[in-house]
C-alpha positions in Angstrom: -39.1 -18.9 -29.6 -43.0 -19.2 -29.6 -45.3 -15.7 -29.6 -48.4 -15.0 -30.6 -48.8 -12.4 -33.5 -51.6 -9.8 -33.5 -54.5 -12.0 -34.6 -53.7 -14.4 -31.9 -52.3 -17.2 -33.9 -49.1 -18.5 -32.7 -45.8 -17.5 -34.5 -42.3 -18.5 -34.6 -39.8 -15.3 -33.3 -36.6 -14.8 -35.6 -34.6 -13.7 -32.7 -32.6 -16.5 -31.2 -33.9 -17.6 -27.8 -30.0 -17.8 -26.7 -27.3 -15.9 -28.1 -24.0 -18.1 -28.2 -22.6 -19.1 -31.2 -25.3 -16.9 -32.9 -23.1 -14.0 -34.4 -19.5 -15.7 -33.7 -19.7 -19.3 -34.7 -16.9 -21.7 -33.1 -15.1 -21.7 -36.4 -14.7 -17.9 -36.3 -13.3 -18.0 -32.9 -11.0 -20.7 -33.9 -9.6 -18.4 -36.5 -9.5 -15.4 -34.1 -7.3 -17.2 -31.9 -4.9 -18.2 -34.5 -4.8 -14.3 -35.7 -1.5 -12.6 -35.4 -2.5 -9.2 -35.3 -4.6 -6.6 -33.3 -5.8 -5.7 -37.1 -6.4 -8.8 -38.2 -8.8 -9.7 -35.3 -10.9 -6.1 -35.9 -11.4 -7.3 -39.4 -12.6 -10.6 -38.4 -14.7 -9.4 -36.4 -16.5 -7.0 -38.0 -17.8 -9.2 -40.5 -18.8 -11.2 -38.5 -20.5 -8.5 -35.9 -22.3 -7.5 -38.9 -20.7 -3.9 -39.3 -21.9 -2.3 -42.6 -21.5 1.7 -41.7 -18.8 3.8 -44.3 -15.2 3.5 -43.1 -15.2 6.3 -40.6 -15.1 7.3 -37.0 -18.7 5.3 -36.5 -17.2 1.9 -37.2 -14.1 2.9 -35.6 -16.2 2.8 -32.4 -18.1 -0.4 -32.7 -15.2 -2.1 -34.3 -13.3 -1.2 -31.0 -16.3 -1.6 -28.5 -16.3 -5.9 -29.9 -12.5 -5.8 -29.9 -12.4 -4.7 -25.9 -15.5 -7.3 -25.5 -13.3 -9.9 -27.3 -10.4 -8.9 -25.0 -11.9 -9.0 -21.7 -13.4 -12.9 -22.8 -9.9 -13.6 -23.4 -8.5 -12.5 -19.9 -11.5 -13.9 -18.5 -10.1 -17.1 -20.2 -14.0 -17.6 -21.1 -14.4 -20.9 -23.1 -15.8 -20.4 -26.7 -19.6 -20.4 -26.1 -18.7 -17.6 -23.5 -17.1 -15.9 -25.4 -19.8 -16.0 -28.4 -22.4 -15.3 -25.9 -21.0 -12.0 -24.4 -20.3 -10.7 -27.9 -24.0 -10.9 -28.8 -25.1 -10.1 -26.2 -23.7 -6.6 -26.1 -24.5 -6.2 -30.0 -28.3 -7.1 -28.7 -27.9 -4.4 -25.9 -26.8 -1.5 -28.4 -28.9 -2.9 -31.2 -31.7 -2.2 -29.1 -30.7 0.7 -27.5 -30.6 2.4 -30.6 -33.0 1.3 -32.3 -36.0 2.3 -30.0 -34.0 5.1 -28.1 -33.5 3.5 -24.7 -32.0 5.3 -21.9 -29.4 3.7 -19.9 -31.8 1.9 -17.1 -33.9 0.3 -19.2 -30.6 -0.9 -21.5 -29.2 -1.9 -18.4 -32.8 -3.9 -17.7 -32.4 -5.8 -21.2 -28.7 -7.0 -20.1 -29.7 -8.2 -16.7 -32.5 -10.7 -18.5 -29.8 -11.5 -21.0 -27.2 -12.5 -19.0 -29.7 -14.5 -16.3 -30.6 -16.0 -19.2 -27.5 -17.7 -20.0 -26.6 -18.1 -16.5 -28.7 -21.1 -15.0 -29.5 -24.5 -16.4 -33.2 -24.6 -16.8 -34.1 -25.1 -20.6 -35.8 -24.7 -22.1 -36.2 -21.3 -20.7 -32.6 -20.6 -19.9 -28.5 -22.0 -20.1 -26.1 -22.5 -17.8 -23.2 -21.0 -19.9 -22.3 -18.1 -17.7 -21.5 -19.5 -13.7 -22.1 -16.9 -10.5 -18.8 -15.6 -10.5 -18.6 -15.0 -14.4 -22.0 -13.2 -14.3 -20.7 -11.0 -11.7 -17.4 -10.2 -13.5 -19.5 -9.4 -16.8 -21.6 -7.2 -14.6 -18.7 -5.5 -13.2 -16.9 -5.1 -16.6 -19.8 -3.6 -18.6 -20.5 -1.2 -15.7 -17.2 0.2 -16.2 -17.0 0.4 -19.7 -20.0 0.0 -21.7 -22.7 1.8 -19.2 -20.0 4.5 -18.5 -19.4 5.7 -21.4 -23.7 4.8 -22.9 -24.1 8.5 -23.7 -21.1 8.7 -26.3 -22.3 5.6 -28.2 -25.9 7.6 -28.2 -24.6 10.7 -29.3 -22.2 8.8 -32.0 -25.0 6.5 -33.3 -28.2 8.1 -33.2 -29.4 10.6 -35.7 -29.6 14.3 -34.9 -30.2 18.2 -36.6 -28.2 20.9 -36.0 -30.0 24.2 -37.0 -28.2 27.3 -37.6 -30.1 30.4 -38.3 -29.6 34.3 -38.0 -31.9 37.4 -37.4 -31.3 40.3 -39.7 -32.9 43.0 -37.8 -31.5 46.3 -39.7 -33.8 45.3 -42.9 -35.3 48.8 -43.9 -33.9 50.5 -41.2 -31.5 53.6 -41.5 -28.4 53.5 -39.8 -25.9 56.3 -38.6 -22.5 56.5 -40.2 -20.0 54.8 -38.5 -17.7 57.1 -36.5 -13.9 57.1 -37.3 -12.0 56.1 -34.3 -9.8 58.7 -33.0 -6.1 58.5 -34.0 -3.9 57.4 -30.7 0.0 57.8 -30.4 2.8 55.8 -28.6 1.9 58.7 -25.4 -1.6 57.6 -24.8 -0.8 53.7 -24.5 -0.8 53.0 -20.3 -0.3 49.6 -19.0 -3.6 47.5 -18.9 -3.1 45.9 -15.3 -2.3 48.8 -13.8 -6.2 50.4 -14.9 -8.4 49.4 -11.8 -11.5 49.3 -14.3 -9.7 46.7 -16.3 -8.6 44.2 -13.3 -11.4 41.9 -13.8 -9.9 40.9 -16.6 -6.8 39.4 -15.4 -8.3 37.6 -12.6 -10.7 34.2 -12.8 -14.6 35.5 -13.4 -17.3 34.7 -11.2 -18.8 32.5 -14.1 -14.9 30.7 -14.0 -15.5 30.0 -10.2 -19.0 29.2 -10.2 -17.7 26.3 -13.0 -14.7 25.3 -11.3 -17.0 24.6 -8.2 -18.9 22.9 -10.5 -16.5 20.5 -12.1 -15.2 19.8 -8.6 -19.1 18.7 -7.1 -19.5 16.8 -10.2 -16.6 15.0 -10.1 -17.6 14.1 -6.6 -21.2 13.0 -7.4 -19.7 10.7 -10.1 -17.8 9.1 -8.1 -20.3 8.9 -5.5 -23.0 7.9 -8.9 -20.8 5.2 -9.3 -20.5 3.5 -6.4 -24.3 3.4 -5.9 -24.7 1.9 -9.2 -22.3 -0.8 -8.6 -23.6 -1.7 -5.4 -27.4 -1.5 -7.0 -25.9 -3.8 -9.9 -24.3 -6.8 -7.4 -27.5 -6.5 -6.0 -30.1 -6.7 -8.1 -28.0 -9.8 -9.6 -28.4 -11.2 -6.1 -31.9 -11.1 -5.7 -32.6 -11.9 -9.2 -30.5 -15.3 -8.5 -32.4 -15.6 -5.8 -35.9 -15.4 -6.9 -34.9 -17.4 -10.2 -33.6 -20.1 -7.6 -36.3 -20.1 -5.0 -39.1 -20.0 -8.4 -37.1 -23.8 -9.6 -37.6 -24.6 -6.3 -41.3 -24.0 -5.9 -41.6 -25.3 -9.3 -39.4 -28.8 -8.3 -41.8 -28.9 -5.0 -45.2 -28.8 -7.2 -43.7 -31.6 -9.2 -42.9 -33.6 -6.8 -46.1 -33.5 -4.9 -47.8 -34.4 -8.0 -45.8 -37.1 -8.3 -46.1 -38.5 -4.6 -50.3 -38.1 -5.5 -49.9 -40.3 -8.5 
């Protein structure tokens, strides 16, 4: 891909302009479909996903997140350069996510270009690898699974401080002795529900209802959350189609009317 730098002068991108067979050659998928184990596939493909992080709960998570990926191509019964092409392009999504801090909309921005990329047959601007139906299915898929769960991958992967302090505020101050409790016997001990000062102890809290009510609105919105965003999702793919289809056509039109003139 073709940019200019920041003198002007034209320079030649390293990223790939498409993304199949880019991180998972044909060869690698070959030997993933001859693998005979769940474990055996995770390996494979975190070498070739690029996974360096120390054995932990970190590559656990990616290792998984391209196994799932790998998963749904297969049920999908996507065809290789498919296949490659999802795989990158949700290592491109979370590469980028993390590494200039993106929230979930503008992520979610970067995988609609990515997949209308490889979706229509126009190079040399974009490939026809993904069809209507697949696109949608992807869409749908990631929704559910990647997008839902954005904020644990942020809060796994990106790098934080916890700060733990204390205030010591009896420096050079003089404090009382400390009183000796009084000595009780077996007489004085009385049954703790039956003390009417004591019954807000044994019943839910206002601060336990106020969260139950809570949980149960937010449960509710989510639901409600995720609805919207699916139905935002099918249709910004829609209209995106659509103007991609009806810029071709304008673009076909010019052409030809050039053409008739010469």
């Amino acid at each position: 891909a073709e940019c200019l730098d920041q003198e002007g002068k034209l320079a030649i991108s390293r990223k790939p302009l498409f993304l199949h067979f880019t991180d998972v050659r044909q060869d690698t998928l070959q030997r993933l479909a001859a693998a005979g184990s769940k474990s055996e596939i995770k390996k494979m493909l975190q070498e070739c996903m690029e996974i360096d992080e120390e054995p932990g709960f970190r590559t656990e998570i990616l290792v998984d997140l391209h196994y799932h990926n790998y998963s749904f191509c297969l049920a999908r019964k996507f065809a290789p350069a498919k296949t490659s092409a999802l795989l990158s392009i949700v290592k491109r999504m979370l590469d980028e996510a993390l590494r200039k801090r993106l929230d979930a909309e503008r992520v979610f921005d970067i995988c609609k270009e990515l997949l209308l990329k490889h979706s229509v047959e126009r190079p040399p601007w974009s490939v026809g690898i993904f069809s209507f139906e697949d696109a949608k299915a992807v869409m749908d898929y990631l929704h559910n699974g990647f997008f839902r769960h954005y904020r644990l991958y942020m809060y796994a992967f990106l790098p934080r401080c916890d700060l733990n302090f204390c205030v010591d505020g009896g420096r050079g101050r003089a404090f009382p002795p400390l009183m000796c409790p009084p000595i009780l016997k077996a007489a004085d001990e009385v049954e703790a529900r039956e003390q009417p000062e004591l019954a807000h102890l044994f019943g839910p809290t206002d601060a336990e209802l106020a969260a139950a009510e809570a949980a149960r609105r937010a449960a509710s919105g989510e639901d409600e959350r995720s609805t919207l965003i699916k139905r935002k999702v099918e249709e910004g793919v829609k209209r995106l189609m659509e103007q991609f289809e009806q810029k071709l056509k304008d673009q076909d039109d010019r052409f030809g009317q050039m053409l008739s003139r010469s």
